[in-house]
PAPATI-872248 format. One record per residue: residue in one letter; y, x, z of N, C-alpha, C in turn. Coordinates in pm, whole numbers, plus 50000, padded with zeros to 5 digits. Example, Ala and Ser with C-alpha at 12.3 -4.5 7.8 and 13.67 -1.06 7.14 Angstrom:
// PAPATI-872248
a494315131950780495505123050780496705132050780
s497755128550708498945136750714500035129050787
This chain:
// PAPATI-872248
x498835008550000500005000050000501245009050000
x502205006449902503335014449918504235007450014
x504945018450065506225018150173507295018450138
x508415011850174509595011150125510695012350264
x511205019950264512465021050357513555013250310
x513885001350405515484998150353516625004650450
x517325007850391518805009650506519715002250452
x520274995350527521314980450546521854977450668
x523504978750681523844976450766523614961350854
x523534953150741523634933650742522404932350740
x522264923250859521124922650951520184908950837
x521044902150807520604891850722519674899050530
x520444904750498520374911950351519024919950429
x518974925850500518064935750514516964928050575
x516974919750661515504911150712514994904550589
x515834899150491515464893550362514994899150261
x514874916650251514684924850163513174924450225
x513074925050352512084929650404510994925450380
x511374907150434510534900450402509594895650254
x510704898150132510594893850047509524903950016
x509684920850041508814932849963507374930450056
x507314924250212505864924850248505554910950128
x505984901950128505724890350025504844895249946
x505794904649852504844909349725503974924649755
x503434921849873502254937149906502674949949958
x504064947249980504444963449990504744962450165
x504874973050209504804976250359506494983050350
x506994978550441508314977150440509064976650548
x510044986150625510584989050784512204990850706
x512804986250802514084986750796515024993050897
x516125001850824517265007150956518575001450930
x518974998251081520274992451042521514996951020
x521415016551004522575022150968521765036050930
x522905044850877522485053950758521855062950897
x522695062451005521695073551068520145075151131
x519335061451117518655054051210517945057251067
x518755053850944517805057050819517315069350793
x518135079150845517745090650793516665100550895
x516795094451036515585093351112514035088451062
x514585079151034513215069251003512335072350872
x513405080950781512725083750659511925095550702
x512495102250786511245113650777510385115550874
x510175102050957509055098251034507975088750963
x509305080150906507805070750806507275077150695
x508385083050583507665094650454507355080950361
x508255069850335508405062450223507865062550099
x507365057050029507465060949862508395052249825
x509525051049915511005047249809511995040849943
x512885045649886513845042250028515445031049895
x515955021849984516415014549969517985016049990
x519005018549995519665024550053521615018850067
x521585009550117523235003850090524155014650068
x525295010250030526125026549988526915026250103
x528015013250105528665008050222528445006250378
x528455017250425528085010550586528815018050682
x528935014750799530145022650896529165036650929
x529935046550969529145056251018528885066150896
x527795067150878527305074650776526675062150698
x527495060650565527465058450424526195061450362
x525805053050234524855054250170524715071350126
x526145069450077525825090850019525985098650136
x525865096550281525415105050347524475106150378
x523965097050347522315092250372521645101450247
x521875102350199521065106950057521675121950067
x522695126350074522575141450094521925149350220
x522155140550340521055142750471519735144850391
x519135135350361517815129950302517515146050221
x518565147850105518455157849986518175173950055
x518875175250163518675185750300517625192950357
x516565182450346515605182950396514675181150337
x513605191250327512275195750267511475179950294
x511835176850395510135165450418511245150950334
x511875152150362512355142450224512965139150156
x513355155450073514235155749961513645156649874
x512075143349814511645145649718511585128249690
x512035121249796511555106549796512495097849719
x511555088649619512645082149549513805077049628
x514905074249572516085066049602516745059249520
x516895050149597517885038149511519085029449603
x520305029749552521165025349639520985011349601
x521714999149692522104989249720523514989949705
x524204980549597525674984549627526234968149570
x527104966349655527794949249602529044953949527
x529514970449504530534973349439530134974249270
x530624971849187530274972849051531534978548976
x531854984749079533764998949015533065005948942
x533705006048831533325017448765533055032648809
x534035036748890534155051448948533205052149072
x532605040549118531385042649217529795041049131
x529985035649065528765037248949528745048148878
x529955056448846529805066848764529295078848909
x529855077349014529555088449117527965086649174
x527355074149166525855073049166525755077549063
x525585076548968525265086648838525135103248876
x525945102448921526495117648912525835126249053
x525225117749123524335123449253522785125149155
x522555118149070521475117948998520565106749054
x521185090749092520485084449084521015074848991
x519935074248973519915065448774519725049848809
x518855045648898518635034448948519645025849031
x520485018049016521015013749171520854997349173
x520324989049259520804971549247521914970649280
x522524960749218523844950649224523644941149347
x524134938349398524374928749529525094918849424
x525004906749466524094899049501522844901749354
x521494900049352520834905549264519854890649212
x519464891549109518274886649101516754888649134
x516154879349207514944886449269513694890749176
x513464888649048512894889348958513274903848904
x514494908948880514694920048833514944931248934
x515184928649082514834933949216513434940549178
x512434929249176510514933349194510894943849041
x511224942348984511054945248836511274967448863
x512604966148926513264981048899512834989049014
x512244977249114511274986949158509924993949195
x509244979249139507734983049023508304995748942
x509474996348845509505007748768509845016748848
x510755021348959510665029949000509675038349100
x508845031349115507455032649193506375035049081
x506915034148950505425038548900505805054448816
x507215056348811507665069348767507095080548845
């Protein structure tokens, strides 16, 4: 069974991610801020972490350069969560080298979809 890390500050978005990925088979723990995430990723060892960009504290991209830091899991997919669709924050996910990100609010069909594909890369 694959594992999925979410990090989400919103207690609602993230119990709903949760629930929805055990739904479809996947094993699935959630943190409610980037630092609790970046704990948790390298105790659980994910095959894909989830990752809001927006959150107080340490931010999605601190989360992912923490993450990038570190040998035990700077190899694990990532994909941000972002309700921003600015151009200059889509081009700067780009530019960390993640190619993947969902749109907030999303469709749940193309949710399962990008990350079936990114789980089978």
């Amino acid at each position: 069974m694959k594992k999925i890390l979410i990090i989400e500050d919103e207690a609602f978005i993230r119990d709903n991610l949760i629930e929805l990925l055990e739904i479809e088979g996947f094993e699935a723990v959630g943190a409610e801020n980037g630092h609790l995430g970046v704990e948790l990723a390298k105790d659980y060892q994910p095959d894909l972490i989830l990752c809001d960009v927006m959150m107080p504290e340490l931010d999605g991209y601190g989360v992912l350069e923490a993450l990038r830091q570190d040998s035990i899991t700077a190899t694990i997919p990532f994909m941000f969560l972002t309700a921003s669709a600015d151009k200059s924050n889509l081009q700067r996910i780009r530019e960390l080298g993640i190619h993947d990100y969902i749109l907030k609010p999303f469709n749940v069909d193309k949710f399962l979809a990008t990350i079936a594909s990114r789980l089978n890369n």
